[in-house]
TILUMVO-507116 format. One record per residue (C-alpha): residue number from 0; residue in one letter; x, y, z. Coordinates in Angstrom, 3 decimals. Each point is the difference from the previous one (the first is absolute). Layout:
% residues N
> NUM|A|X|Y|Z .
...
END
This chain:
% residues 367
> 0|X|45.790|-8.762|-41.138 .
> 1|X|0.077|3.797|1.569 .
> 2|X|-2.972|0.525|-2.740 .
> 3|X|-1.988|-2.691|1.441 .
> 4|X|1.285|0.473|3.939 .
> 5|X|-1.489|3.701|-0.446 .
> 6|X|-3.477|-1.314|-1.258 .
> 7|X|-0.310|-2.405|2.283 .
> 8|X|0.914|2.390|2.788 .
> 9|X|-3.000|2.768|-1.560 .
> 10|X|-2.242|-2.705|-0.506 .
> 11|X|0.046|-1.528|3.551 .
> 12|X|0.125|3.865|1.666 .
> 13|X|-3.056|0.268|-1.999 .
> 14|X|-1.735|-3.361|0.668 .
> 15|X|0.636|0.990|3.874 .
> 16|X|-1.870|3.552|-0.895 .
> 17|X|-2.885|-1.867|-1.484 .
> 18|X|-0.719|-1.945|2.702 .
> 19|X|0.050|2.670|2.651 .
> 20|X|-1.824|2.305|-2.537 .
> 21|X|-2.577|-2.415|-1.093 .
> 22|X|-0.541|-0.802|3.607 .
> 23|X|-0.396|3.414|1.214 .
> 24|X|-3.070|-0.101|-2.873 .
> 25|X|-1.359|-3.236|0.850 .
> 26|X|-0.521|0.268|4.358 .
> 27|X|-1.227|3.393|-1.046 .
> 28|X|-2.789|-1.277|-2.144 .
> 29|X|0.911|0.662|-3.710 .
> 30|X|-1.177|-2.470|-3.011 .
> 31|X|3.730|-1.589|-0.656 .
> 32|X|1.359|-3.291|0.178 .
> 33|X|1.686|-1.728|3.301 .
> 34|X|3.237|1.540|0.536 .
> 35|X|1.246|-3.791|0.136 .
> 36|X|-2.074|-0.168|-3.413 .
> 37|X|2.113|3.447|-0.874 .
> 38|X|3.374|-1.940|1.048 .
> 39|X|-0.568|-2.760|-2.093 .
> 40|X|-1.057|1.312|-3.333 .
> 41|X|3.466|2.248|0.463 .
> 42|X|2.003|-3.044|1.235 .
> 43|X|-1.194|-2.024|-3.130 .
> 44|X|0.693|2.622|-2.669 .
> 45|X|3.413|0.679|1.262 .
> 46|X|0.806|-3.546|-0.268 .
> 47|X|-1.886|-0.195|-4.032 .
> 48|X|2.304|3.325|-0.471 .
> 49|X|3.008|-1.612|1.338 .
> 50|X|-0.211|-2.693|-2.521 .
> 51|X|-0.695|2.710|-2.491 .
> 52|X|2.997|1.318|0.966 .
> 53|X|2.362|-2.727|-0.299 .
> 54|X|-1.379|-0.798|-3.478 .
> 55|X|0.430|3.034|-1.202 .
> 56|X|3.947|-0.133|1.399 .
> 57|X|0.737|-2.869|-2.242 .
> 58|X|-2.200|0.838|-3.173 .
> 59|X|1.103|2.150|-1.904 .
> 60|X|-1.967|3.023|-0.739 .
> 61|X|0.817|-0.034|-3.834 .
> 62|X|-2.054|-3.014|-0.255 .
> 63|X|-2.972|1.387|1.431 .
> 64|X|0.359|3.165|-2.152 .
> 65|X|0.304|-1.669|-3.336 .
> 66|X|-3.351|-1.163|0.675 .
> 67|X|-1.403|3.341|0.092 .
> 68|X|-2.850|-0.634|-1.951 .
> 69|X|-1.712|-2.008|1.977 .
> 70|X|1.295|2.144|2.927 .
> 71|X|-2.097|2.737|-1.561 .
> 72|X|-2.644|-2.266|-0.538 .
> 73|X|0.281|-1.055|3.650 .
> 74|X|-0.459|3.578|1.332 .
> 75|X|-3.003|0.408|-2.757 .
> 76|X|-1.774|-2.968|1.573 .
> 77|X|0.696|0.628|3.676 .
> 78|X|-1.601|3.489|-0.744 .
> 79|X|-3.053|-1.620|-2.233 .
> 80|X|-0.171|-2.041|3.202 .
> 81|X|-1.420|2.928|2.268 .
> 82|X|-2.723|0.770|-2.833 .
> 83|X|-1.655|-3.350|0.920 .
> 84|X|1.342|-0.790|3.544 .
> 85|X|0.837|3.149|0.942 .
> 86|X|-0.917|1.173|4.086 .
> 87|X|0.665|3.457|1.488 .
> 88|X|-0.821|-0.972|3.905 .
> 89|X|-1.827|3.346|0.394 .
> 90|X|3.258|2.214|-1.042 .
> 91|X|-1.185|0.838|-3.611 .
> 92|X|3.180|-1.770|-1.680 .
> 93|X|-1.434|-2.962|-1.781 .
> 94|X|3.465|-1.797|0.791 .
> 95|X|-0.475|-3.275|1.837 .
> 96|X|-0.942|-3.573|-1.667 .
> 97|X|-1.199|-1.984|3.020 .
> 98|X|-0.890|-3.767|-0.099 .
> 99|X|-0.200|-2.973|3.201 .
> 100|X|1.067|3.206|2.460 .
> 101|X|2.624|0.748|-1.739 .
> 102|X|1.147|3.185|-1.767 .
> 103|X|2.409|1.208|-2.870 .
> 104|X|0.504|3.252|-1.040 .
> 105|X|1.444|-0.739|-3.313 .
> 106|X|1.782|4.067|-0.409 .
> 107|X|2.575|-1.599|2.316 .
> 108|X|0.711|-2.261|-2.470 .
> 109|X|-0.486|2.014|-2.986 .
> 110|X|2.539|2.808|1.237 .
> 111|X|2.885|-3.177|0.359 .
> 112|X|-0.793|-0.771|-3.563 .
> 113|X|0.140|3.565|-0.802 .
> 114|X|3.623|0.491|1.102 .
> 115|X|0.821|-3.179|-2.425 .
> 116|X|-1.349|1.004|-3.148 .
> 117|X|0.787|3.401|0.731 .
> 118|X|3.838|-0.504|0.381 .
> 119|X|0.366|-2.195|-3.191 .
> 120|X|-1.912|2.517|-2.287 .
> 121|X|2.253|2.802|1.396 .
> 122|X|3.155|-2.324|-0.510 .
> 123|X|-0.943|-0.909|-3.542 .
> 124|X|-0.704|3.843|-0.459 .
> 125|X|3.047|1.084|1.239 .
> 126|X|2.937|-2.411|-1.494 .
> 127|X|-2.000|-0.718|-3.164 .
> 128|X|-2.080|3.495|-0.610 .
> 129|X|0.070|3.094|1.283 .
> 130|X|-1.394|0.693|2.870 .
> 131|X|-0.055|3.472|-0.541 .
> 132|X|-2.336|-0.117|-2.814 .
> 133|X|-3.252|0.722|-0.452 .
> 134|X|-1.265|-2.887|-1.110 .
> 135|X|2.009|-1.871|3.108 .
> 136|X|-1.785|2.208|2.211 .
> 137|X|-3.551|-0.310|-1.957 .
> 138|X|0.736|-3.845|0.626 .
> 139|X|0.808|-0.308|3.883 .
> 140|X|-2.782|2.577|0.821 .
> 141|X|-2.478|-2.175|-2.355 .
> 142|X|0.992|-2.576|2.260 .
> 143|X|-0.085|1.580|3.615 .
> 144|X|-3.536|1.817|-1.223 .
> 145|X|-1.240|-3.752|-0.626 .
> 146|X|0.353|-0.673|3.602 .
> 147|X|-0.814|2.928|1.396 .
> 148|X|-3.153|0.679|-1.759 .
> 149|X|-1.283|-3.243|0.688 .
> 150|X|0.814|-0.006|3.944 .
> 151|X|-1.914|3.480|0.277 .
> 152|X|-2.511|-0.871|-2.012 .
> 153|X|-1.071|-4.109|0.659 .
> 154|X|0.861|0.600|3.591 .
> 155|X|0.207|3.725|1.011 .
> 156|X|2.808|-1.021|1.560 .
> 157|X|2.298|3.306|0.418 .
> 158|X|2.334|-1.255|2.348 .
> 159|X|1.198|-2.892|-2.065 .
> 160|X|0.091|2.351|-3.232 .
> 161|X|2.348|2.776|1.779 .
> 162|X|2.446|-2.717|0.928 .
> 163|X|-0.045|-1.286|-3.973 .
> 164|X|0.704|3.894|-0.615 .
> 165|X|2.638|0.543|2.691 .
> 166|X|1.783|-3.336|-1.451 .
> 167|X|-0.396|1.210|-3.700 .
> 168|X|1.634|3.360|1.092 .
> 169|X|3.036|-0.904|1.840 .
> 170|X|0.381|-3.379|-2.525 .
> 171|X|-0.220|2.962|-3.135 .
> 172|X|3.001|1.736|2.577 .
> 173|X|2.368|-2.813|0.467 .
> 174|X|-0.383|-1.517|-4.003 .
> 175|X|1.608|3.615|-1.072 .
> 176|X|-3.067|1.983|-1.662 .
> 177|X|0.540|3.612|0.301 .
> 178|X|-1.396|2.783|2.550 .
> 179|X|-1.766|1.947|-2.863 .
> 180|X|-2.164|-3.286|-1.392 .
> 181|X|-0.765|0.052|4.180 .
> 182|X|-0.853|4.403|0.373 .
> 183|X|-2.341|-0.900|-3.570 .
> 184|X|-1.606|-3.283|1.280 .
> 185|X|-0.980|2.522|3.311 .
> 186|X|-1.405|2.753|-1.968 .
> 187|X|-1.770|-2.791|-1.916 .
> 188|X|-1.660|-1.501|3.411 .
> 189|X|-0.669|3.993|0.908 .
> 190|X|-1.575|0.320|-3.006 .
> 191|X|-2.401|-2.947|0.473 .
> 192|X|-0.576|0.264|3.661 .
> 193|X|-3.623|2.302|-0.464 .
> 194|X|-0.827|-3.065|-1.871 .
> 195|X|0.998|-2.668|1.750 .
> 196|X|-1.865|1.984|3.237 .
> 197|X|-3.180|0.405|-1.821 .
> 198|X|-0.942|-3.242|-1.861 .
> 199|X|2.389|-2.652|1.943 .
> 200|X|0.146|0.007|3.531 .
> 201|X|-2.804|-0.190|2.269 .
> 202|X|-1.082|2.696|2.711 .
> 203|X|0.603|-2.101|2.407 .
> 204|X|4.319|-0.097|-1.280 .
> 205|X|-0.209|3.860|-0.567 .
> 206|X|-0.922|-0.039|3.657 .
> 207|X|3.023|-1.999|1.222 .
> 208|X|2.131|1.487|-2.542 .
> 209|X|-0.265|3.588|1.745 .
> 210|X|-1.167|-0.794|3.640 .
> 211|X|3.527|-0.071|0.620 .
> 212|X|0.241|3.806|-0.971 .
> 213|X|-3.254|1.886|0.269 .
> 214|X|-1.337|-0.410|3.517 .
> 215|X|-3.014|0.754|-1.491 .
> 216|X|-0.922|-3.101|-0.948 .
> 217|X|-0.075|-1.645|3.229 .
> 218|X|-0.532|2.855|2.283 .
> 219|X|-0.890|-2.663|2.955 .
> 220|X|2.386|-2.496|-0.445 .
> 221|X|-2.864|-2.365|-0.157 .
> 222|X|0.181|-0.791|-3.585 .
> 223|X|2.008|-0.824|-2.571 .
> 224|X|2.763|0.836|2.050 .
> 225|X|-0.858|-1.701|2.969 .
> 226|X|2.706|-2.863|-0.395 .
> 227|X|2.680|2.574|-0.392 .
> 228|X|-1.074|2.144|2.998 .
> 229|X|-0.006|-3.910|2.247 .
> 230|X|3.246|-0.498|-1.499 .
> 231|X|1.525|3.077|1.115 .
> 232|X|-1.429|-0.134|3.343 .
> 233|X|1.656|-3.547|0.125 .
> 234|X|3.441|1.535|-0.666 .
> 235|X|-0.412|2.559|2.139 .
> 236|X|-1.178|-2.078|3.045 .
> 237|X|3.265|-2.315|-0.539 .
> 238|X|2.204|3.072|0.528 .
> 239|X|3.901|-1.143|0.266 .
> 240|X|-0.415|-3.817|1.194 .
> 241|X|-3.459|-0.875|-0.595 .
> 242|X|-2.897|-0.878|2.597 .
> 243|X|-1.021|-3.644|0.890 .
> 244|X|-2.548|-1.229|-2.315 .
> 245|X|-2.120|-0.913|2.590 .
> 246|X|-0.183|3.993|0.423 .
> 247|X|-0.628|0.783|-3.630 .
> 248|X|-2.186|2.713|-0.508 .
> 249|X|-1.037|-0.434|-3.473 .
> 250|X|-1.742|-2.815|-2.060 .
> 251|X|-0.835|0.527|-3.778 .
> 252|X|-0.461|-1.779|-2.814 .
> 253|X|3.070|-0.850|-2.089 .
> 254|X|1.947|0.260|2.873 .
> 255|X|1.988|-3.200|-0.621 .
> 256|X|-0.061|0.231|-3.725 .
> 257|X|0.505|3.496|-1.335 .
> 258|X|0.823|1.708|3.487 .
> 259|X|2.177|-2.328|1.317 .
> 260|X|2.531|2.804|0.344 .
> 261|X|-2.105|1.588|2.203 .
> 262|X|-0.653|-3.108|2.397 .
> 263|X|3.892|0.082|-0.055 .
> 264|X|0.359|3.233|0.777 .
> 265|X|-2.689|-0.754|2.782 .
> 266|X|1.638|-2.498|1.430 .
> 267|X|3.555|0.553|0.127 .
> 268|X|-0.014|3.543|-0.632 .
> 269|X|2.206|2.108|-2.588 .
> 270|X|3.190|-2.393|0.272 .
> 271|X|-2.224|-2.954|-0.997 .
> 272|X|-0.864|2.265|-3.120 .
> 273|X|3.914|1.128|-0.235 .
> 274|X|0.728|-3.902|0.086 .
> 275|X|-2.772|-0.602|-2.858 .
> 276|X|1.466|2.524|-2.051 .
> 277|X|3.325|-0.937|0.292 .
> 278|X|-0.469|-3.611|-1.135 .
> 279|X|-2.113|1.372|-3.242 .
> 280|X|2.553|2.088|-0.825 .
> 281|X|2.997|-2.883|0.471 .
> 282|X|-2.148|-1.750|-2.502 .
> 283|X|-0.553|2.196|-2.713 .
> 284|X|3.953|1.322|0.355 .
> 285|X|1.035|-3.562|-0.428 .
> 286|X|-2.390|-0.512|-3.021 .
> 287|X|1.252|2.943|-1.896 .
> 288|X|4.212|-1.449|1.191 .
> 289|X|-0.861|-3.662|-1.199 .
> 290|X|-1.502|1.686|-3.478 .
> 291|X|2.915|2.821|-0.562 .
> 292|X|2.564|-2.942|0.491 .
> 293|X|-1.741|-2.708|-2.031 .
> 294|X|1.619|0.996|-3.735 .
> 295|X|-2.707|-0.480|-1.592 .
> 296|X|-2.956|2.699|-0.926 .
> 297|X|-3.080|-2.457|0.426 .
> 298|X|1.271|-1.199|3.349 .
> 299|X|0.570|3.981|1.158 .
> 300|X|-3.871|0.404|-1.257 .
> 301|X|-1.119|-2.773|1.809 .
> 302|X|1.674|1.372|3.431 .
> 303|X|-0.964|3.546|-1.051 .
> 304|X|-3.820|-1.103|0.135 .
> 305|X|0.000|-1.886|2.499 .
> 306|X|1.449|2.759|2.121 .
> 307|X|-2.531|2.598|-1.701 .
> 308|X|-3.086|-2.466|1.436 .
> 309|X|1.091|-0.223|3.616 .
> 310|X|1.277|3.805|-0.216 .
> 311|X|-3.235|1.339|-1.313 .
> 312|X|-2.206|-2.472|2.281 .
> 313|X|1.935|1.200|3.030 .
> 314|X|-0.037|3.597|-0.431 .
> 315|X|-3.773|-0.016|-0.913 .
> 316|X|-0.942|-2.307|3.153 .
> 317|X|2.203|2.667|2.437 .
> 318|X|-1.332|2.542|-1.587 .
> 319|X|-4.108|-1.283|-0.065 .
> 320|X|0.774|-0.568|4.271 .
> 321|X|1.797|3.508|0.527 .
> 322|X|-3.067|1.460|-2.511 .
> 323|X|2.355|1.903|-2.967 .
> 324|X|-1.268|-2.316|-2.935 .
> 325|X|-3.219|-1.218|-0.284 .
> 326|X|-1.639|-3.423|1.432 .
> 327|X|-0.027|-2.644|-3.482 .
> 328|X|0.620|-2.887|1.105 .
> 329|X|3.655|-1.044|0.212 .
> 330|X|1.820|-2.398|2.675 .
> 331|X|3.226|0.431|1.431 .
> 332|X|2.520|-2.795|-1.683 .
> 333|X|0.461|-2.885|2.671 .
> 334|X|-2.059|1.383|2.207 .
> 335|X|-3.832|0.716|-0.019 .
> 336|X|-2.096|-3.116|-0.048 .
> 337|X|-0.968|-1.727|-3.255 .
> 338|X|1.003|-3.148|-1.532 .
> 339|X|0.396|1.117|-3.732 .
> 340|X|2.461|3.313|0.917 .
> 341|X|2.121|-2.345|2.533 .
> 342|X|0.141|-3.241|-3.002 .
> 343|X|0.928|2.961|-2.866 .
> 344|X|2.291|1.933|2.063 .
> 345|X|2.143|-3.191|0.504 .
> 346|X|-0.166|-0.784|-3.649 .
> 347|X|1.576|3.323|-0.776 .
> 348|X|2.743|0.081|2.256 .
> 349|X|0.633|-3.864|-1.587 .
> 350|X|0.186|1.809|-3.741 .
> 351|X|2.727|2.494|1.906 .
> 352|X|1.704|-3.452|2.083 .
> 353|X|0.063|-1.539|-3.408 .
> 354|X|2.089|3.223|-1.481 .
> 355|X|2.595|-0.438|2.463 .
> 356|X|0.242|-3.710|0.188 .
> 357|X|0.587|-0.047|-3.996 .
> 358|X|3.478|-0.019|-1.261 .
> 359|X|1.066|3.432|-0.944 .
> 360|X|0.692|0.126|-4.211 .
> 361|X|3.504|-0.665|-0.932 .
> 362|X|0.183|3.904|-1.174 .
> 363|X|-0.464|1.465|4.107 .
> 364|X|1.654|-2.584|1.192 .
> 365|X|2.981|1.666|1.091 .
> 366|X|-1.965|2.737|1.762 .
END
């Protein structure tokens, strides 16, 4: 129940910042939807994700991952999906099935399914293999390059993919493998960055990938980094308590999605942003407590990623408004507007609600 208290808390602070966002957009003339329009698609998919959530508190998680075939073939087929249905709404990232008005980003879904699979192939690797060995570590990377690859490459997607990476990394962390498989998997990536620059990504990623370090790029502010330099205007107009939004003084696109931290910061200033932070933060702690005290290693790697995902989306989004990483793509958990983040980010914290409502094994019990 604190779990679910927190989300809902996040998710109606955020539903709030839509509307006032969205509404700043709309009276000032941008293409979006109604801010009531806004409201409800948020209101809806927190009520879908609550029901996520409560399933997911009373069914087991084992069940789902001894289907892990089909999981797999799930995320194969969500992916296949974009090939054919596949939208990019003028952002380059061919990441949005839309049908009837209504759209899914299925990398939402993909990264819940992720987690699964994830922790019971690390599990089986660790009490039944080694997961030190090379073959163990041949097998989970086979796996996380499967995903990956085809995010970056169906979709060109590279927000999604770095949040598959930064849950592979810290999942590799918690399930025991050692520092020097880590310091040889870097100089591996090092290795295969001039590649990965020169046939993979597209100028226009290069672009955002350094804009946030080479002024050069940009020198106007006009371009490619012209969300970033709203968004920090936005902040910096907010100052300690924020300005009425009536009074706002910038209007950009993505402001209620992507930059809602920045329409926060707008509008009630840097504690708004403190308070933000601070609920993230309770959320993620609690999700690494609930997984350290469960007993059992595939419920700790099922709190472990889930805390990776909402860790690595939050830092990113903070870090695309205050301009130190670059602009791909990724919303802040609870938050930013969209239907598919809210519904998945409730079905996550239900996989973490279901850790702690399970009995504890016999063996921890009398810790």
């Amino acid at each position: 129940m604190f779990l679910f208290c927190i989300c809902m808390i996040c998710a109606i602070f955020g539903i709030t910042m839509v509307y006032i966002a969205g509404k700043g957009m709309y009276e000032g003339g941008w293409d979006i939807a109604s801010p009531s329009k806004l409201v409800f698609v948020q209101v809806l998919s927190m009520f879908l994700g609550i029901v996520a959530f409560i399933v997911l508190t009373v069914f087991d998680a084992d069940l789902l991952a001894d289907q892990w075939k089909w999981l797999c073939i799930l995320n194969v087929a969500l992916i296949a999906a974009l090939v054919i249905f596949g939208q990019d709404d003028g952002t380059g990232n061919k990441s949005w099935i839309r049908f009837a008005g209504i759209g899914i980003q299925p990398s939402e879904v993909i990264k819940v399914i992720y987690i699964i699979v994830s922790a019971k192939q690390m599990t089986y690797l660790k009490e039944y293999r080694d997961i030190n060995a090379f073959t163990s570590l041949v097998q989970m990377a086979v796996h996380f390059l499967a995903v990956f690859g085809m995010i970056v490459v169906v979709s060109s997607d590279l927000g999604s993919a770095t949040i598959i990476l930064g849950i592979f990394l810290l999942m590799l962390f918690a399930a025991g493998v050692k520092l020097y498989w880590f310091a040889a998997g870097f100089a591996a990536v090092a290795a295969a960055i001039p590649l990965l620059w020169n046939y993979f990504l597209k100028d226009y990623q290069k672009k955002r990938l350094v804009a946030p370090y080479d002024p050069s790029v940009d020198p106007t502010g006009y371009g490619i980094t012209w969300q970033t330099t709203q968004s920090k205007m936005s902040l910096a107009s907010g100052r300690m308590t924020g300005v009425d939004s009536e009074h706002a003084t910038t209007i950009f696109t993505g402001k209620h999605t992507d930059f809602i931290f920045a329409s926060i910061g707008e509008t009630l200033g840097m504690i708004g942003c403190l308070v933000v932070i601070l609920l993230l933060v309770v959320i993620i702690v609690h999700c690494v407590r609930v997984g350290l005290h469960s007993g059992r290693t595939f419920d700790m790697l099922i709190c472990v990623g889930v805390a990776s995902a909402v860790t690595i989306q939050t830092l990113i989004n903070i870090g695309m408004c205050i301009g130190i990483t670059p602009v791909i793509g990724i919303t802040l958990p609870f938050f930013s507007y969209g239907g598919s983040s809210m519904m998945t980010m409730f079905a996550a914290m239900g996989l973490v609600s279901g850790v702690k409502y399970k009995p504890k094994p016999q063996l921890f019990s009398m810790y």
